[in-house]
C-alpha positions in Angstrom: 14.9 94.6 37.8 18.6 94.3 36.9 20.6 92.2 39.5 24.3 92.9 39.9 25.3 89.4 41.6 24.6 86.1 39.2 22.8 83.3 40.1 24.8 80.6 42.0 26.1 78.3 40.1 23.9 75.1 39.7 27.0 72.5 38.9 26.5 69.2 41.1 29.4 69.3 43.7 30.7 65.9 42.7 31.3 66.9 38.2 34.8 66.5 37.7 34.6 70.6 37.2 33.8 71.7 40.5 36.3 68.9 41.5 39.1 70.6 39.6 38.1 73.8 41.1 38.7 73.0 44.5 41.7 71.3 44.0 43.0 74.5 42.4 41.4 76.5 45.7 42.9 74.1 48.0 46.7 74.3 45.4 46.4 78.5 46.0 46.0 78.5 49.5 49.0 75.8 49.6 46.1 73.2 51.7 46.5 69.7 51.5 44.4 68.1 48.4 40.8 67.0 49.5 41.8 62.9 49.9 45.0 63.9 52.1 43.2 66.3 54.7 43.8 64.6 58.2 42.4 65.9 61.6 44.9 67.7 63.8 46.4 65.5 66.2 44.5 65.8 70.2 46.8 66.7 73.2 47.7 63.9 75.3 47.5 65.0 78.9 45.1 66.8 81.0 47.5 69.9 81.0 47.8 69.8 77.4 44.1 69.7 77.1 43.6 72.7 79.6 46.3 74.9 77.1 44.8 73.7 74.2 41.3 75.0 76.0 42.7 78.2 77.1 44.7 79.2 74.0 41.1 79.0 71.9 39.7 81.2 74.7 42.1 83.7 74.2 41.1 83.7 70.3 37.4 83.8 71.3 38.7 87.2 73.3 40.5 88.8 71.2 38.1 88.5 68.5 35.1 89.7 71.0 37.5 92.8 71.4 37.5 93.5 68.4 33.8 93.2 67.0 33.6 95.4 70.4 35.6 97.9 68.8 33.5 98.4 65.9 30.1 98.4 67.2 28.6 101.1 69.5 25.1 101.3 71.6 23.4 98.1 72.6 25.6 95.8 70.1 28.8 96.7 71.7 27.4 96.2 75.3 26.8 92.7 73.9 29.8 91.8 72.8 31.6 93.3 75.4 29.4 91.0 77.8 31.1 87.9 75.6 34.5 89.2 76.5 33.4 89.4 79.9 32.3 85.5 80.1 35.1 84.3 77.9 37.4 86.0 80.8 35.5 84.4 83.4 36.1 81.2 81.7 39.5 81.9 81.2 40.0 82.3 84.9 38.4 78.8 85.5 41.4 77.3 83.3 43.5 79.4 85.2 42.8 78.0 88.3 42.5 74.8 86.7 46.1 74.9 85.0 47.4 76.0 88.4 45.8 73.0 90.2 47.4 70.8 87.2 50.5 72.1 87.8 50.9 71.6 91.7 49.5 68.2 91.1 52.2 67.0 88.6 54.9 69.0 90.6 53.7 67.2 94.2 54.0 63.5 92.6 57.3 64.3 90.8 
């Protein structure tokens, strides 16, 4: 049987080839070089947290949305039930974010 795809390579991920191959990956997509990679900074405050929170439900929705778009029958009910709970749990950090804010506003 002919196979279109090759076999994987078998390289060990620590030879100085594969090395030099993702540094070029990491060069072309203008990342920082494997040693220098840091972990984004956390939010500070409560609030901060709570937007932070929020904002990556938003992304979780809008991407829902869209697999929604594409898929029809059972698969799209599905997805479209994830939008539905990410919106639920977007309405919790509303509410959340609105207690926050009269809470900061009260004591200042």
């Amino acid at each position: 049987m002919f196979k279109i795809t090759p076999n994987p390579p078998t390289d060990d991920l620590a030879s100085p080839a594969f090395q030099l191959a993702a540094e070029r990956a990491f060069a072309h997509y203008e990342l920082p070089p494997a040693g220098n990679r840091s972990i984004p900074s956390l939010p500070r405050s409560v609030e901060e947290t709570l937007v932070h929170i929020y904002e990556i439900l938003q992304c979780a929705s809008a991407n829902a949305y869209e697999c929604a778009d594409n898929l029809q029958g059972s698969n799209r009910k599905l997805a479209l039930g994830a939008v539905h709970l990410i919106d639920l749990a977007q309405q919790h950090m509303d509410s959340l974010l609105d207690k926050e804010v009269a809470k900061t506003t009260v004591t200042d």
